[in-house]
N, C-alpha and C positions, 0 to 999 in steps of 0.2 A: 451440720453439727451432729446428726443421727451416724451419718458415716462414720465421723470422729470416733464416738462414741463404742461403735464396732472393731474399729482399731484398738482399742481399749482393752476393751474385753479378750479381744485376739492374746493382747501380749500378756493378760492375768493370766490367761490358759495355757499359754508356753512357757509361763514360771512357774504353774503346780505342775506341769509335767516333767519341766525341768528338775525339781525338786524331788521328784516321786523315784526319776533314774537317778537320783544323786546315791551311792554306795553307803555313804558315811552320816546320811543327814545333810539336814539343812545347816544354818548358824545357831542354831541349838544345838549341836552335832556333840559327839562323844570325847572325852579325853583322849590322848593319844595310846595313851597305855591300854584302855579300854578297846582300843582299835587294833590292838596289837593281839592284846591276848584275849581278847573276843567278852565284848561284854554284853550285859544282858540286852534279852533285844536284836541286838546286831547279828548275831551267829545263831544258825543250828544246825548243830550234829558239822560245824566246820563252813558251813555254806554263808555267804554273805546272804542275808533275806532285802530282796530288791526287785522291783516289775522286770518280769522276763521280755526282751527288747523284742523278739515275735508278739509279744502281747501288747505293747507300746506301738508299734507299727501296724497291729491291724487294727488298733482301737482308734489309729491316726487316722487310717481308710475306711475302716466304717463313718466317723466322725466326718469326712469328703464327703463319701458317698450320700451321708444324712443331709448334707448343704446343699447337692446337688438333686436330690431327690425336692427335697423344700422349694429350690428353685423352680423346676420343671413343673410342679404341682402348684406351683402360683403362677406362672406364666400359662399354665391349661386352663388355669380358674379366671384368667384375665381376658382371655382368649374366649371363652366361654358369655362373656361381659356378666362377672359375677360384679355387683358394686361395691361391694366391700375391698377391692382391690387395686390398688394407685397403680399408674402405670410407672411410676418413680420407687415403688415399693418391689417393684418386677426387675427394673432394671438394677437395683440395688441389690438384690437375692444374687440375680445372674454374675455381677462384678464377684461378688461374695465366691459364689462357688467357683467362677474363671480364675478367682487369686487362690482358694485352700485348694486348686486340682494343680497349677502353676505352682505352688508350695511342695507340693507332695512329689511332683516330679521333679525338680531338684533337690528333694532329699533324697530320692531314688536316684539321681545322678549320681550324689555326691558318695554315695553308698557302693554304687557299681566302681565306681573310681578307687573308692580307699579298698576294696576288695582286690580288683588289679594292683593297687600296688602292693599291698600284700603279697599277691600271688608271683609278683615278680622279682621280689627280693631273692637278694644268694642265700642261701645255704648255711 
C-alpha cells in the first residue's frame, strides 16, 4: 500500500510540471483573444513567460540525483546496522531511484530521437 501511495504522488508531480510547461495555462487558461494579442500576465516585452525547458530538465536531474543520493545513504545507514532502518524501507528507496534514473533516460531517449528527426528533415 506504501508503494501505492508513492505511485501517487509520482503522478501529482508530473501534473504541476506538466502544468508549469503548459504556454497558455492550465484550465483556468486565458480567452483566445487575450492569447492572441497578449494579455496581461502572459507576455513581456512580446515573450511568452513559461519555465525555460534547460531549467525543467536540470531540475528533473537534480530531483534523480536527490532519490538516488536518499537511496545510497539509506542503504549505508542499513549497512552500518542503524535500527531505525527496515530492510524493506532500503529496498523500496533503491526501486524508487532504479524507476526516476530508468525514467529520466527515456526522456533523454526520446529527446535525442525527436532532435534527429529534426535534424533530418529537408530543407
Amino acid at each position: 500500500m506504501n508503494d501505492r501511495m508513492d505511485v501517487n504522488r509520482l503522478l501529482v508531480e508530473m501534473r504541476a510540471i506538466k502544468q508549469q510547461t503548459s504556454a497558455f495555462g492550465g484550465p483556468d487558461g486565458l480567452a483566445a483573444k487575450d492569447r492572441i494579442t497578449g494579455g496581461e500576465g502572459l507576455y513581456e516585452s512580446g515573450k511568452v513567460k513559461s519555465p525555460e525547458f534547460g531549467d525543467i530538465m536540470s531540475q528533473a536531474v537534480n530531483k534523480v540525483n536527490d532519490v538516488q543520493q536518499a537511496s545510497s545513504s539509506m542503504a549505508e545507514a542499513y549497512v552500518r546496522g542503524d535500527q531505525n532502518i527496515d530492510v524493506t524501507d532500503v529496498m523500496i528507496a533503491s526501486q524508487k531511484a532504479g524507476v526516476a534514473f530508468d525514467a529520466m533516460v527515456q526522456v533523454r531517449n526520446k529527446l535525442v530521437e525527436a532532435y534527429r528527426d529534426v535534424m533530418n528533415m529537408p530543407i
